[in-house]
N, C-alpha and C positions, 0 to 999 in steps of 0.2 A: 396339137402342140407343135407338130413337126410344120403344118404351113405357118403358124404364127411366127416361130423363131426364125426359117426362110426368108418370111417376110419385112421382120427387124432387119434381116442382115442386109437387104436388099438394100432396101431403108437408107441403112448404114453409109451402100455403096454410091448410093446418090447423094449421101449429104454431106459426105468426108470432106467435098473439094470445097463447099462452101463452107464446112467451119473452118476449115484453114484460110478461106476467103476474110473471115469475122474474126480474126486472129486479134488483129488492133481491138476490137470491141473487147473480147475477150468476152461475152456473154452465151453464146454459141455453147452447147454441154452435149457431148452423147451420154449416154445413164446406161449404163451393162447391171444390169440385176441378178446378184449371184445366190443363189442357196446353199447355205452352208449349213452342213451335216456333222454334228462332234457328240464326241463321248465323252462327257464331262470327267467321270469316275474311271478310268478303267478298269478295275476291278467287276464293275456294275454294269453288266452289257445293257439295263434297264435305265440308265442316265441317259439316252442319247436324247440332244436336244436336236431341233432344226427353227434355224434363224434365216432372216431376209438380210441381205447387204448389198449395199451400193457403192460403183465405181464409178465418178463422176467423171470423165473426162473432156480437159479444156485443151486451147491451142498448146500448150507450155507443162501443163501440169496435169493432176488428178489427186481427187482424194476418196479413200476411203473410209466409209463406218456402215454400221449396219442402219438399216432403215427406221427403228427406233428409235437409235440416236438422232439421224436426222431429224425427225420430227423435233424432238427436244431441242438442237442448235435452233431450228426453225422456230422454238417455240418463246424461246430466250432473246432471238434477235428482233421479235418482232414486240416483245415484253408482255410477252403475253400469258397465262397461268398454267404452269405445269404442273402443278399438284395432281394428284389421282390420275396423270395421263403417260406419264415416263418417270421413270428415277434410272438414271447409269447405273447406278448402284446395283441394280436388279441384276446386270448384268455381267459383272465384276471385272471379270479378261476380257470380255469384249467392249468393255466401255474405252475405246480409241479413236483415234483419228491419222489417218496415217496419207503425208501427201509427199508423191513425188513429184519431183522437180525434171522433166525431161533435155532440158537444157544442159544441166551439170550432173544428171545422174544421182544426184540425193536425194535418202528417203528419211522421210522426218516423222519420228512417231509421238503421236502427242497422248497423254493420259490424263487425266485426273488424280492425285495418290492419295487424294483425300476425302471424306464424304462430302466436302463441302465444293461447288462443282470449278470455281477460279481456280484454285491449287495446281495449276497444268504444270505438268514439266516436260520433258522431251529430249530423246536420246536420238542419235544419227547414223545413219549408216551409208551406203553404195549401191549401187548397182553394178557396177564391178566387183561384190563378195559374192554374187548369185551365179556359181560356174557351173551353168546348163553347160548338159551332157543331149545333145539331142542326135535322135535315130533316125532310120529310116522307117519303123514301122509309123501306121498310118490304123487309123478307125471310121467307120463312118457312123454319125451322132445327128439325128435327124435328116438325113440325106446331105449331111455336111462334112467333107472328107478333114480329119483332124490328123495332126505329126504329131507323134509322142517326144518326150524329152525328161530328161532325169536332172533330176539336183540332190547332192547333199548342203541340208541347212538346218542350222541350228539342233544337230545331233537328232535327224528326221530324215529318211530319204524319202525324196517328192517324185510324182507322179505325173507330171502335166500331159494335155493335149490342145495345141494350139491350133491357129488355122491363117495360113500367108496371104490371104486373101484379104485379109483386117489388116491395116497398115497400123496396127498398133502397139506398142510393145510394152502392152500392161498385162495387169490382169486381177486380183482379187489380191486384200491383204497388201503383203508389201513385194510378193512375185511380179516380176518387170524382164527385161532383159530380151523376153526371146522373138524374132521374126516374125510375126504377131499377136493379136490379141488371144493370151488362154482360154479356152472354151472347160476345160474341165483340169482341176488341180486337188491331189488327197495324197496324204501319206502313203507307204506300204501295207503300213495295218488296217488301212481304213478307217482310221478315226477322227480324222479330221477331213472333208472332204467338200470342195466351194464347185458349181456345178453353175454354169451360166443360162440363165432364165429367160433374158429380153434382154436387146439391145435397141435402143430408140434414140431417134435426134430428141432433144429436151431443148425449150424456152427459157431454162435456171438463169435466173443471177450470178455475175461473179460470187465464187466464194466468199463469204466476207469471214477472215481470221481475227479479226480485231480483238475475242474474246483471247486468243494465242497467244497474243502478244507479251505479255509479261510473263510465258511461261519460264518454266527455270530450267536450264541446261542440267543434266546428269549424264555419267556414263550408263551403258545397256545393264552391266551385269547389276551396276548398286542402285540400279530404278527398278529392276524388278527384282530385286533381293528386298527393298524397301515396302514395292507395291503388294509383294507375298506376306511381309511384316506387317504391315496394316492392316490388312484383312484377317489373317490369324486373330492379331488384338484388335479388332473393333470393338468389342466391350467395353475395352478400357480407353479405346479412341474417344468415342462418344462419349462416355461418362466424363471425359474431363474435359469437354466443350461445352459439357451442361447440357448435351442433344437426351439424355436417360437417367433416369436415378434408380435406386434401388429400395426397396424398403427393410430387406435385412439383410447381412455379410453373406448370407443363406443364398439369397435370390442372386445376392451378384452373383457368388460363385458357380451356382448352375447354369447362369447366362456366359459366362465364361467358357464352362466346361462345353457347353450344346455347341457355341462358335469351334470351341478344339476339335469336336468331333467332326463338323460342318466341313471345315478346312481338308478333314484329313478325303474328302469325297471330290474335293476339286486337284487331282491329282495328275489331270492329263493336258499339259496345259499344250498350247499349240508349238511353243518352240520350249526346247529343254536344254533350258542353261545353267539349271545347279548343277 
């Protein structure tokens, strides 16, 4: 593990100058592969999940989702059958897309609020609200010397270790701002925790947002005051798009109650804004 991820970054060092060469093309992508480690429940130190995520980065921009999703956008743009191979749904808070703009420092996060997967909307933020605190202490992470730095965000204090050496100032989620690319970012408590896997030059395609496009603008707090409201009532979501029926007032209401209960288990969600 420790020559492979060396040898990414090496990789990295050689191909930085050429994708900024491929800038006009814009096709040019580095891929940083992160693992992210969460506790769904806190309550339930027995919820922890571990997901694959990817940071695409282009001349100008990047986006993130997890690697499932990609498949699915991948599987959508090419019109091809998703059935039995992805549903976002599965994945509820991480079903996102989150891309920054490095030019003007905007971070645009996109979701779905509904089961149905067009319904995108999309709330805005800065990279100017991300006010790293960074130190002098220092780690070394595969024979790769990393700087520590602190943030408070979204009523969480964060953990990062990044490395100056990566002229890039991304990193997993919608973490951006610092002297370069994150190598490792988790909370205090450790329950949420993105941990970088591989970095490689990639072939990708420009991004294609097109399915974006009509998303519908909201503010942060009443998109995910909404996207928690929908997910509680999916029951009754579904039931009145005709997606379930029920056979008696009996069945619905236990299909109800199981969602009530289900909800109360996703309780650690990554940023905490009620």
């Amino acid at each position: 593990m420790r020559i492979f991820l060396f040898l990414n970054i090496l990789l990295f060092c050689l191909s930085f100058s050429h994708l900024q060469a491929q800038e006009k093309a814009n096709t040019d992508v580095m891929q940083a592969t992160y693992k992210l480690e969460l506790l769904r429940d806190s309550l339930n130190p027995n919820s922890k999940r571990t997901l694959m995520t990817e940071l695409l980065i282009y001349p100008n921009e990047s986006w993130f989702r997890t690697l499932s999703r990609g498949v699915f956008d991948t599987l959508q743009y090419y019109q091809l059958p998703t059935r039995n191979r992805y549903s976002p749904r599965d994945e509820h808070e991480l079903n996102y897309i989150i891309n920054k703009n490095y030019n003007t420092g905007d971070i645009r996060y996109y979701s779905p609020l509904r089961a149905i997967f067009q319904d995108y909307c999309y709330y805005d933020e800065h990279v100017n609200q991300q006010d790293w605190k960074i130190t002098t202490d220092t780690i070394v992470r595969n024979g790769i010397t990393l700087q520590k730095a602190t943030l408070n965000y979204s009523k969480r204090k964060w953990i990062a270790y990044f490395n100056k050496e990566i002229p890039i100032n991304d990193g997993p989620y919608k973490f951006s701002g610092l002297p370069g690319l994150i190598f490792e970012i988790s909370d205090e408590k450790g329950t949420w925790k993105f941990s970088l896997l591989r970095l490689i030059h990639s072939n990708h395609n420009s991004f294609n947002s097109n399915f974006l496009e009509k998303a519908k603008y909201m503010n942060k707090k009443e998109f995910h005051s909404l996207q928690r409201q929908l997910f509680e009532n999916n029951v009754q979501d579904s039931e009145a798009r005709g997606e379930i029926t029920f056979r008696s007032a009996d069945e619905r209401q236990q299909a109800i109650e199981r969602r009530k209960e289900k909800s109360k288990t996703y309780n650690n969600p990554i940023e905490l804004i009620r």
